[in-house]
C-alpha angles and dihedrals in degrees: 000000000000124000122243083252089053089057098042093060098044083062107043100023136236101289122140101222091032120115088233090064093038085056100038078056099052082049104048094043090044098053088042089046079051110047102049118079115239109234119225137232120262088225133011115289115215107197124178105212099213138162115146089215116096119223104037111109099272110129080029092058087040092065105032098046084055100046090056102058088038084059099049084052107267113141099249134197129182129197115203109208097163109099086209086073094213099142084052099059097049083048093062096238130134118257120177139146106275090010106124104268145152086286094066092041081055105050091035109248098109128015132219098270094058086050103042112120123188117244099245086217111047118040090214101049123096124189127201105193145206140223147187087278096065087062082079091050104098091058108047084050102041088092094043115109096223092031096138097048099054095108091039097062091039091060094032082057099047096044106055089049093054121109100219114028124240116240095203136037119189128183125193114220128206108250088256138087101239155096095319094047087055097054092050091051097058095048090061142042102216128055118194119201125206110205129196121230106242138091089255086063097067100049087068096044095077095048083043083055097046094056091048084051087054094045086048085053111039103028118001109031094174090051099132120191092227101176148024116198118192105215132188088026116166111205087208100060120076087210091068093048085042088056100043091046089053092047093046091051094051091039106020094155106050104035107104121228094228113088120196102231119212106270136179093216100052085061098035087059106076091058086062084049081244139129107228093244078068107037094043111010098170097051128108085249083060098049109040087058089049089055091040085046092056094040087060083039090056091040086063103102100041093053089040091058088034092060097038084053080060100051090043084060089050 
């Protein structure tokens, strides 16, 4: 029997730039993406999801990424550190001012079990959310002695007390570098970087990597930048291949394959309060972060004993 692919190209022919061979494409990949199990980590992954540059995907690849592993089963929890809240809002999950939110767990009057919401469209995925209040938060705990490790004693809390363990942990950061970030950074032991691609991309990767070395050095000396994720890329542009080539051969273990193209229903999909695995499933959005998605799944065992080999050092 032919597969849908097959009949899609008998009808629109083989040609590369054709919309026959753009279709025959979606569906291949979509039926391969569907068809593998996702394997799961031997322990919980917490992955701060960071770039101070704004516009590149950030908050996009946050909720996406974990949508897509929500929806192959993992057990999935996002933190949501941006007081823009956008990560909230495509989450489903209510985000208003004096509502319970990251901003309270971190200040200590509530925990994250108190401000924890359900993602209305993936049973295994949690949301902790933000809101406009925690745009005040740098300042009240500068002062504070354990100020950057508000967030980490929350999760580690919360973790530790929960009945089924959560295979992914993913936090939001601000696009900064301050006091927020930092606090993200040492509550986790992966960061995972979206780039642009574009030149101007590459010009704040290397200050992005320079705050990751200080927090390695001052607060969370088994922080490992795990992956690196190229968003926005057009195939039809040389400029796009030029950037992820540079960023491969700086980076070349830990650049995913998988890059994220421009599409008008990834960003389409937070207006509907939706990840994009939810609002179009079957489009190429959807399915490049669900590549992306099982190429961090399949990654599992080699970050996990590279950062046990770091531990072991501290």
């Amino acid at each position: 029997m032919d597969s849908a692919s097959d009949i899609i190209r008998r009808i629109f022919g083989d040609q590369a730039d054709s919309l026959g061979s753009e279709i025959a494409e979606e569906t291949t990949r979509y039926q391969a993406l569907h068809m593998v199990t996702f394997p799961k980590p031997a322990s919980t992954r917490r992955i701060a999801v960071a770039n101070q540059k704004g516009g590149v995907g950030k908050t996009t690849t946050t909720v996406n990424l974990a949508a897509a592993l929500a929806d192959s089963g993992a057990r999935v929890l996002v933190l949501d550190m941006d007081p823009q809240g956008n990560a909230s809002t495509a989450l489903g999950a209510h985000h208003i001012s004096g509502e319970p939110s990251i901003y309270d767990v971190i200040e200590g009057r509530t925990t994250i079990r108190e401000a924890i919401q359900k993602c209305p469209s993936f049973d295994h995925m949690d949301v902790v959310p933000a809101s406009i209040d925690l745009s005040g938060a740098e300042l009240e705990i500068a002062d504070l002695g354990d100020r950057t490790d508000l967030l980490k004693h929350a999760l580690d809390k919360y973790l530790e007390s929960c009945d089924e363990p959560y295979d992914y942990v993913f936090v939001d950061c601000p696009p900064s570098l301050g006091l927020l970030v930092i606090n993200a950074m040492c509550a986790v032991t992966e960061v995972l970087i979206p780039i642009q691609a574009e030149y101007y991309a590459l010009e704040g990767l290397g200050q992005l990597i320079n705050t990751i070395g200080l927090v390695q050095e001052h607060y969370n000396p088994v922080l490992l930048v795990s992956t690196m994720l190229v968003t926005m890329f057009d195939k039809r542009t040389i400029l796009s291949r030029q950037v992820y080539d540079e960023v491969k051969s700086h980076y070349p273990n830990i650049v995913l394959d998988t890059t994220i193209p421009r599409s008008v229903k990834i960003s389409e999909a937070p207006s509907f309060q939706q990840t994009v695995i939810a609002y179009d499933p079957h489009g190429m959005g959807a399915i490049a972060y669900g590549e992306a998605a099982l190429e961090i799944a399949r990654r599992s065992p080699a970050v996990l004993a590279t950062l046990e080999a770091k531990r072991g050092e501290h």
